[in-house]
C-alpha positions in Angstrom: 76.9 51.9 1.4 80.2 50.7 1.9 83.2 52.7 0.2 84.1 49.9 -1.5 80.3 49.3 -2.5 80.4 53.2 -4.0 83.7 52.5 -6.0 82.3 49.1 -7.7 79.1 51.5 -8.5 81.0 53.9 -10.6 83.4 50.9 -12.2 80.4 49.6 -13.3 78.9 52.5 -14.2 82.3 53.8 -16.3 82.1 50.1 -18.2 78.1 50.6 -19.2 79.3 54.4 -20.1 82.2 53.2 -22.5 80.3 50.2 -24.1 77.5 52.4 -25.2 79.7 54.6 -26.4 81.5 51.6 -28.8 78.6 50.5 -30.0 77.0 54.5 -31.2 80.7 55.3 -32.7 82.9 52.2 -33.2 85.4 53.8 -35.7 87.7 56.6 -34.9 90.6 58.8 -36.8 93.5 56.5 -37.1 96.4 57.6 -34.7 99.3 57.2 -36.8 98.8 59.2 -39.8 96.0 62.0 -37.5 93.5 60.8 -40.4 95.8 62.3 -43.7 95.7 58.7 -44.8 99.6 59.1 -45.5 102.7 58.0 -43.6 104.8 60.2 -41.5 107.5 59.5 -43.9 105.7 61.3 -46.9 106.6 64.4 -48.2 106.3 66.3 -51.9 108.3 63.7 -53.7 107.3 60.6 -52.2 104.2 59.6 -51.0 102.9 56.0 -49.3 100.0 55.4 -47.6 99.6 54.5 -43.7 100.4 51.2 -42.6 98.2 50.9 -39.4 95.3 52.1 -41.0 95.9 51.0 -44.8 95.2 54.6 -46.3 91.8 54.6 -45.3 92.1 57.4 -42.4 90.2 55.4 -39.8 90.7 52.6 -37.4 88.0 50.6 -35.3 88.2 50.9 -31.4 89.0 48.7 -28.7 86.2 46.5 -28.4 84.1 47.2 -30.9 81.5 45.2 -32.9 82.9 43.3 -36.0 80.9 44.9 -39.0 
């Protein structure tokens, strides 16, 4: 095998790896607020909730399947 037949292998092996990997855990800790559901503005007196993730904590990944 060729070394460019070896490094289309493993691209293509990384893209099956990654896929499966969307579709068994699709959601993951939002990376704004680290999952505290607030915003990095919040403190003892005032609070508000994220605005990427909408105070829910969690965001869906790149790619994955609408639910």
């Amino acid at each position: 095998m060729s070394g460019t037949g070896v490094v289309v292998l493993v691209a293509a092996i990384a893209v099956v790896a990654w896929w499966v990997d969307i579709q068994r855990h699709p959601i993951r800790r939002c990376p704004s607020c680290s999952g505290s559901k607030k915003n990095a503005g919040s403190n003892s007196l005032r609070w508000g909730t994220c605005r990427r993730c909408g105070g829910k904590g969690e965001v869906r990944r790149f790619g994955a399947p609408k639910q």
